[in-house]
Every structure is written in C-alpha cells, then in structure tokens.
C-alpha positions in Angstrom: 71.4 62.8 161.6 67.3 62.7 162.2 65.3 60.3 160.8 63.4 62.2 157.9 59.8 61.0 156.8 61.2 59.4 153.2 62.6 56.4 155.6 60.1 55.7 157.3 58.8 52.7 155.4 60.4 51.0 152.3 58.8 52.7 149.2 58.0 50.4 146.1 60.7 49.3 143.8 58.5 48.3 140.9 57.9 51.7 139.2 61.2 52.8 137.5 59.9 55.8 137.1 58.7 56.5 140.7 62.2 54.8 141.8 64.2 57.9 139.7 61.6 60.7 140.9 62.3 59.5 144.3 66.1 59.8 144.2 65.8 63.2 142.3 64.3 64.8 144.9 66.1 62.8 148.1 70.1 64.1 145.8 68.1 67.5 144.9 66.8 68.0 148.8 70.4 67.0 150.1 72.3 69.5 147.9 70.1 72.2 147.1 70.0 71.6 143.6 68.0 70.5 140.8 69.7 67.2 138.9 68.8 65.3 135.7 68.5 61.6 135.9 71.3 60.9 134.2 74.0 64.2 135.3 76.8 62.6 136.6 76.7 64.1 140.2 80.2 63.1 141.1 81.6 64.5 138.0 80.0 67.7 138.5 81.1 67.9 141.8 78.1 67.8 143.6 78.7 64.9 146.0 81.1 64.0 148.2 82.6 60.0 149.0 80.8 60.9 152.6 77.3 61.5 150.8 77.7 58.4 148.8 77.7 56.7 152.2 74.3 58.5 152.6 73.4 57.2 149.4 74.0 53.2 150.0 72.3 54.0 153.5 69.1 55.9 152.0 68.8 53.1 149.4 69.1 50.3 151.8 66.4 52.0 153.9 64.0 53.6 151.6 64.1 50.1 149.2 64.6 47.2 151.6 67.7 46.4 149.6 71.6 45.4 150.9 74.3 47.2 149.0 77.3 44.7 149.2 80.4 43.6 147.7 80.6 44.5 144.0 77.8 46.6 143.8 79.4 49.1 145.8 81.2 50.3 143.0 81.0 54.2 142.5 79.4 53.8 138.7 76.2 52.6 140.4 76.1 55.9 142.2 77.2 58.0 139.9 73.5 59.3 138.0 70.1 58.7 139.6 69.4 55.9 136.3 72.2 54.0 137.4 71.1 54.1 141.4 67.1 53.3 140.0 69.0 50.1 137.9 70.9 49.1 141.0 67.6 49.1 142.9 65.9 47.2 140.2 68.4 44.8 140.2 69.0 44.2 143.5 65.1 44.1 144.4 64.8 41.0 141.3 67.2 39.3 143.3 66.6 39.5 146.8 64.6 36.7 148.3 60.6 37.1 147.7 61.6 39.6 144.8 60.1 39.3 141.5 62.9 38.0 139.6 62.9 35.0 142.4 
C-alpha cells in the first residue's frame, strides 16, 4: 500500500462536520461509491473485515488517535457518524485533548 496525500499530516478533529466529509470521501474513494453518513456500510455489503483494518489504520493516522480495546468494536465502524463520534471521543480523551 502507498502512502496517499490524506495521511500525510493529522487533519483537525474539532469540526464534526469536516471529520464526516473527510471519511465520506476516504470510504467513497476506497470503494467507488458514493455513501451517506449514516448507511450502514457493512450491512450493505460494501466493506470487508480487511477494510475495517484500513479503517482503524486511516483513523489512527489521519486523527492522531489510538483505536484500542473496546473501541474496536464493529458498531464504531459501521456508518461514517459513528467513526466521526469515535474520533470525537477519543480526541476529548487523549492527553492535551480538549476534554483533558
């Protein structure tokens, strides 16, 4: 796998908003379609358990987050809301994050 220019720097977590466009087009660019923010993109079929390995990995990456224990559950992955909430949450909590 290349590096791609979306990882080349952690992007701001602040902006919900910016957070869900971001995934949108990262799941939409990976699969070659267009997804709403809350289409279940397991349920659809439109990702594999190998890309949500690319998931936790883009996310980790792209938000200067670590995906561990519990929160590797597959309902955080399953819609782009519930990846933007994970990112949310876990950027509040990490050390030197808002919510410290």
């Amino acid at each position: 796998m290349t590096a791609s220019p979306d990882r080349s720097a952690p992007q701001p977590a602040d902006d919900p908003d910016a957070v869900r466009g971001e995934l949108l087009a990262f799941v939409a660019k990976r699969t070659g379609r267009i997804w709403t923010a809350d289409a279940d993109v397991f349920g659809s079929g439109g990702l594999s358990s190998l890309f949500a390995m690319e998931l936790v990995v883009h996310l980790e990456k792209t938000y200067d987050i670590a995906i561990r224990g519990a929160d590797l559950r597959m309902d955080n992955f399953r819609t782009v809301t519930g990846m933007a909430a994970l990112v949310a949450r876990l950027r509040q909590s990490a050390p030197g994050g808002s919510g410290a």
